[in-house]
C-alpha beads as a LAMMPS data file, in Angstrom:
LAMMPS data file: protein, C-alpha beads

115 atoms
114 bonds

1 atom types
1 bond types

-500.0 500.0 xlo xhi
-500.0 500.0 ylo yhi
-500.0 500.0 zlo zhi

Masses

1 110.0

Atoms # bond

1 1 1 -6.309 -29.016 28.162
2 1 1 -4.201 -31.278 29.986
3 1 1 -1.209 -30.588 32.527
4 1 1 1.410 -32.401 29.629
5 1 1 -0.274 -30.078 26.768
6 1 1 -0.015 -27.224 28.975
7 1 1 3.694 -27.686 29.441
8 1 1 4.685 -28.522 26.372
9 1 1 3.065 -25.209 24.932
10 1 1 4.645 -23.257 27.856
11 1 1 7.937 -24.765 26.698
12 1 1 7.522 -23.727 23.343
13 1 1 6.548 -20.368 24.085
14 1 1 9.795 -19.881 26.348
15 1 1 11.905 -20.881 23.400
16 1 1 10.493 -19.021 20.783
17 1 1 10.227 -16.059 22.454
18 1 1 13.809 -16.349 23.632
19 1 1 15.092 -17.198 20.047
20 1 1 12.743 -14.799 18.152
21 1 1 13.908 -11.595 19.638
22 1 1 17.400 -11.628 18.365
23 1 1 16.544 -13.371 14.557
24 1 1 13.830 -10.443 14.105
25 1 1 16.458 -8.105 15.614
26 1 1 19.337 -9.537 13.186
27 1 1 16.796 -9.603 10.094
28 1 1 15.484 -6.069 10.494
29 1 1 19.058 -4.456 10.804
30 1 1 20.063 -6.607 7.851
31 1 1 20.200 -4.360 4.670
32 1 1 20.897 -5.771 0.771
33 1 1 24.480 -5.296 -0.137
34 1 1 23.486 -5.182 -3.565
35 1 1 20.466 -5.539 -6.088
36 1 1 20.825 -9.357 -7.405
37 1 1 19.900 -9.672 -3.488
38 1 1 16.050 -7.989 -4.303
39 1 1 15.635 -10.173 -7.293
40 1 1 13.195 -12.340 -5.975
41 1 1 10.570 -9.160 -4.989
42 1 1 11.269 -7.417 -9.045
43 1 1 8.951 -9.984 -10.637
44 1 1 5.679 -9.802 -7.608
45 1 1 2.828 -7.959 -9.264
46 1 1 1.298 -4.756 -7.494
47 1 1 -1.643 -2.352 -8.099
48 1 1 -1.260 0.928 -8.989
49 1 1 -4.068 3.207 -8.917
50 1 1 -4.094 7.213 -9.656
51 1 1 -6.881 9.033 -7.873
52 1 1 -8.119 12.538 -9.560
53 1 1 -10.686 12.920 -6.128
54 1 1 -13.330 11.356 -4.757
55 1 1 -17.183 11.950 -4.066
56 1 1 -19.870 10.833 -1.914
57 1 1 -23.361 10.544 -2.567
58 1 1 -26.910 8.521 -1.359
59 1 1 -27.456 5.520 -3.298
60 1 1 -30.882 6.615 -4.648
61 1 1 -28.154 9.817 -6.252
62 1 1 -26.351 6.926 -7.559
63 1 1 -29.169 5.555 -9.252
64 1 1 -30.301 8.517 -10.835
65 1 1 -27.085 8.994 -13.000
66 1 1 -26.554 8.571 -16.317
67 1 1 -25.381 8.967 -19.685
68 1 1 -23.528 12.884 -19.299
69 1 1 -24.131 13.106 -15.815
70 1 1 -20.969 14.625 -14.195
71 1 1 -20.232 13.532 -10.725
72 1 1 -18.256 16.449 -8.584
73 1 1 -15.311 15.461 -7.088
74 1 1 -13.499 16.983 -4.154
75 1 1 -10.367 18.420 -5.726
76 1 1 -9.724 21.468 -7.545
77 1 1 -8.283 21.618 -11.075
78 1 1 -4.669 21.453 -11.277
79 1 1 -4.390 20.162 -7.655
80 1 1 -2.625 17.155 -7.279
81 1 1 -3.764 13.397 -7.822
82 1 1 -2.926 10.830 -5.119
83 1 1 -0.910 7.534 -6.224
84 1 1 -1.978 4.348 -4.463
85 1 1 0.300 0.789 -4.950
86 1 1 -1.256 -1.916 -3.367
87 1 1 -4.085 0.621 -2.010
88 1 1 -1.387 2.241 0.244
89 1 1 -0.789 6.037 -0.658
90 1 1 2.737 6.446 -1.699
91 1 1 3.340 9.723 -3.512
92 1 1 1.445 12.686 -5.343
93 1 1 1.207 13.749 -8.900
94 1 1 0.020 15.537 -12.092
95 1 1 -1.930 13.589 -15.289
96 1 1 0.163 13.627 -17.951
97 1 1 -0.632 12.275 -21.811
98 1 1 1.176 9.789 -23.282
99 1 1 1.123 9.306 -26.878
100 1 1 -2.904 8.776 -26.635
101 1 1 -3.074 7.471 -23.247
102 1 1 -3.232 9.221 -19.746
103 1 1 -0.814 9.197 -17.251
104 1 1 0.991 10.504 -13.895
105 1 1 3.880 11.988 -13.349
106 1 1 5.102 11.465 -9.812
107 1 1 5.726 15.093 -8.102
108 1 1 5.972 14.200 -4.236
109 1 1 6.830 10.722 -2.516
110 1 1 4.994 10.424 0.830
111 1 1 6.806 8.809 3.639
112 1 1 5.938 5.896 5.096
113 1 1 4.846 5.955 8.855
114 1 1 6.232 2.420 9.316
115 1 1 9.406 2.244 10.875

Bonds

1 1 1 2
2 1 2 3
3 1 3 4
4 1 4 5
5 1 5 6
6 1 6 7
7 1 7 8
8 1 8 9
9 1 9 10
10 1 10 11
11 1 11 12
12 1 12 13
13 1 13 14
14 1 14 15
15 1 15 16
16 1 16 17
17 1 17 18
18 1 18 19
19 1 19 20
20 1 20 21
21 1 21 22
22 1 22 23
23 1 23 24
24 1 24 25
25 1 25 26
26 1 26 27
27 1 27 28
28 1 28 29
29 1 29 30
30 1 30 31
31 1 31 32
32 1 32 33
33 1 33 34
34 1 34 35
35 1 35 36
36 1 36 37
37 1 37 38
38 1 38 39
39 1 39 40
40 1 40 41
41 1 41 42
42 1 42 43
43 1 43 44
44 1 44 45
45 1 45 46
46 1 46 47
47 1 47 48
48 1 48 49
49 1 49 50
50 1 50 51
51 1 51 52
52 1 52 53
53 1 53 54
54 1 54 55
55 1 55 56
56 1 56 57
57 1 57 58
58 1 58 59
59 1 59 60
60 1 60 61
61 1 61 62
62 1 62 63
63 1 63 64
64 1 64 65
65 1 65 66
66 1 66 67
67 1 67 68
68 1 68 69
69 1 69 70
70 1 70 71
71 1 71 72
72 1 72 73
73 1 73 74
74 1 74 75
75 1 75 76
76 1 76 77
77 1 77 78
78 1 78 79
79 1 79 80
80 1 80 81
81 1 81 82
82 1 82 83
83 1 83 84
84 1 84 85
85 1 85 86
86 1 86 87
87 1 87 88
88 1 88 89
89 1 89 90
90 1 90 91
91 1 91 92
92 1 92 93
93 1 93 94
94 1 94 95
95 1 95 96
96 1 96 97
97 1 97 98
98 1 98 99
99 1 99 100
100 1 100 101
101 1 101 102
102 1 102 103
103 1 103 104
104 1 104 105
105 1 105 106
106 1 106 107
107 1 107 108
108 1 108 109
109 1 109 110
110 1 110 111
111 1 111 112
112 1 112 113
113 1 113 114
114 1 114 115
């Protein structure tokens, strides 16, 4: 790299470290006054997934199941199922039924560690 590359990276650095700080400041502390401000992030798609538990096994275990086999999971019956958007954990709760489909109720949100 050459002495004029060098310096005009260094520059550019300088200044967007020294303008950064206070526009990440200003848009952190800035809050929606009011709900048409969030219309742009109603209409982005997410996952949702309901775990009832989870198992592991060998793959030559794996291959050996079949039609009826039942696969133990790690969580007792009644105890709660986890509630993933996105494949982040966000709250707990029960399966419910729906008309003739399953469902979850949510029973506990879990707060974020993000600050």
């Amino acid at each position: 790299m050459g002495d004029e590359e060098n310096l005009q990276l260094q520059e550019f650095d300088e200044q967007s470290a020294a303008g950064s700080g206070a526009d990440a400041a200003a848009e952190a502390s800035r809050v929606p006054t009011n709900a048409k401000e969030l219309d742009a992030v109603y209409d982005v798609p997410v996952q949702v997934s309901a775990v009832l538990g989870r198992a592991t096994m060998q793959v030559s275990q794996l291959l050996k199941l079949g039609r009826g086999a039942v696969v133990e999971l790690d969580r007792k019956v009644g105890e709660a199922v986890d509630i993933y958007v996105n494949n982040r954990l966000v709250a707990r709760g029960e399966v419910v039924v729906v008309e003739d489909r399953l469902g979850v109720t949510m029973t506990e949100i879990i707060k974020s560690d993000r600050g």
